[in-house]
C-alpha positions in Angstrom: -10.8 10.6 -6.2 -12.3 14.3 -5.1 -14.6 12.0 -3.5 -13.3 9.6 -1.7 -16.4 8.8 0.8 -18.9 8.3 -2.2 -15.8 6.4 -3.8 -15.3 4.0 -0.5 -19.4 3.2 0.1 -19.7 2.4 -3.9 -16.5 0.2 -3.3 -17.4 -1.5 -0.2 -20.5 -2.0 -2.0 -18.8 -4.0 -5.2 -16.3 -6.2 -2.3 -19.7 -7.6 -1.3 -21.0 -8.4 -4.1 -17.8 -9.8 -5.7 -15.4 -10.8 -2.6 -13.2 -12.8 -5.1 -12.3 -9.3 -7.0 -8.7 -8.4 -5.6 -9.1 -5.1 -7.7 -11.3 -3.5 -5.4 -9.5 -4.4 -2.5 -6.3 -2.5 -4.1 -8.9 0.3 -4.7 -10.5 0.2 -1.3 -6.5 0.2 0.0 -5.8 3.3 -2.4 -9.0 4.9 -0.7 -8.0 4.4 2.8 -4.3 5.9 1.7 -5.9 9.1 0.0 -8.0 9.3 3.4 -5.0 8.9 5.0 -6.2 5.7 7.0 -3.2 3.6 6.9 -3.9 1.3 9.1 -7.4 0.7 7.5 -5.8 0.5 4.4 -3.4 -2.5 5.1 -5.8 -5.1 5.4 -7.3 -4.8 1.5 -4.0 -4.1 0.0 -2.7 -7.6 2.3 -5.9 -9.1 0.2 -4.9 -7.7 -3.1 -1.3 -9.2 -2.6 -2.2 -12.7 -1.7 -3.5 -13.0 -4.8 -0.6 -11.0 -6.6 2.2 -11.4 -4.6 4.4 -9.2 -7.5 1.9 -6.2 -7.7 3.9 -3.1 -7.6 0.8 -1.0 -6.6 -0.3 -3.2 -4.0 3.3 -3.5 -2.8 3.8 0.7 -2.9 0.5 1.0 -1.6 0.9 -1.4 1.7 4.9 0.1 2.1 3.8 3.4 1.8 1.6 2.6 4.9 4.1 1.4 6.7 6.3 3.9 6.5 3.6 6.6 7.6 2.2 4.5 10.8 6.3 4.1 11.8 6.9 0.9 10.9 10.7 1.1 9.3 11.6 -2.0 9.1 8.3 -2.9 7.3 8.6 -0.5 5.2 12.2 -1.2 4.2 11.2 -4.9 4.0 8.5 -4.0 0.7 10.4 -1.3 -1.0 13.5 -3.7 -1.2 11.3 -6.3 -2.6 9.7 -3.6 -5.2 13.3 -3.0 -6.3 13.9 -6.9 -7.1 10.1 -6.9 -9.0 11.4 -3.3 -10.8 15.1 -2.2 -10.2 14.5 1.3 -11.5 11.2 2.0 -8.9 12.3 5.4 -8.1 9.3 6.0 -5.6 10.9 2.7 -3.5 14.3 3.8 -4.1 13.5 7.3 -3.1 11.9 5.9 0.1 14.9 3.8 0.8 17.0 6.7 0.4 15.2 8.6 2.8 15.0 5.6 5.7 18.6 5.3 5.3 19.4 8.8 5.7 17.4 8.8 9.1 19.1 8.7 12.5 19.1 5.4 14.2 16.9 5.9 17.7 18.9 4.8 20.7 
C-alpha cells in the first residue's frame, strides 16, 4: 500500500477483466480509503456487499466512509449492524462511542 496509484491502475485493470470478482472491488474501496477518497470509495465497497451482505471489512470500510464525508446517521446505521455480525468489533464500538459522545447540532 506505499503505492496506492500503481495499486489502483493494476486493480482497475483486474475489475475489467473480471467484473464478477467482489474482492477487487473491496480492494479498490480500501484504495480509495487509504487515498482518502471516500466518496470514490463507497461505490466498490456497495459492490463488494451486495454480494456479501455480512462482510465486516466491506461493512468497516463503507462506515468508515461515512463517518469521514459527515454522514452520522450512516455511519451509525453500519457500525450497529457490524456489532450484531461481531459483538466484540471494537473499531465499530469505538466509533459508536465516539458519535455518541458528539454534541447534537441544533
Amino acid at each position: 500500500m506505499n503505492r496506492p496509484d500503481e495499486a489502483l491502475e493494476i486493480l482497475k485493470k483486474d475489475a475489467a477483466i473480471a467484473p464478477e470478482d467482489t474482492e477487487i472491488e473491496l480492494a479498490l474501496g480500501a484504495v480509495f480509503c487509504h487515498r482518502k477518497e471516500f466518496a470514490e470509495a463507497i461505490p466498490h465497497y456497495e459492490k463488494f456487499l451486495s454480494e456479501r451482505p455480512g462482510e465486516i471489512d466491506g461493512l468497516l470500510g463503507i462506515s468508515e466512509c461515512y463517518y469521514q464525508l459527515g454522514y452520522t446517521d450512516s455511519a451509525m446505521i453500519g457500525y450497529d449492524h457490524i456489532l450484531k455480525v461481531d459483538p466484540e468489533n471494537r473499531q465499530a464500538r469505538n466509533r459508536i462511542n465516539e458519535l455518541r459522545s458528539q454534541p447534537v447540532a441544533t
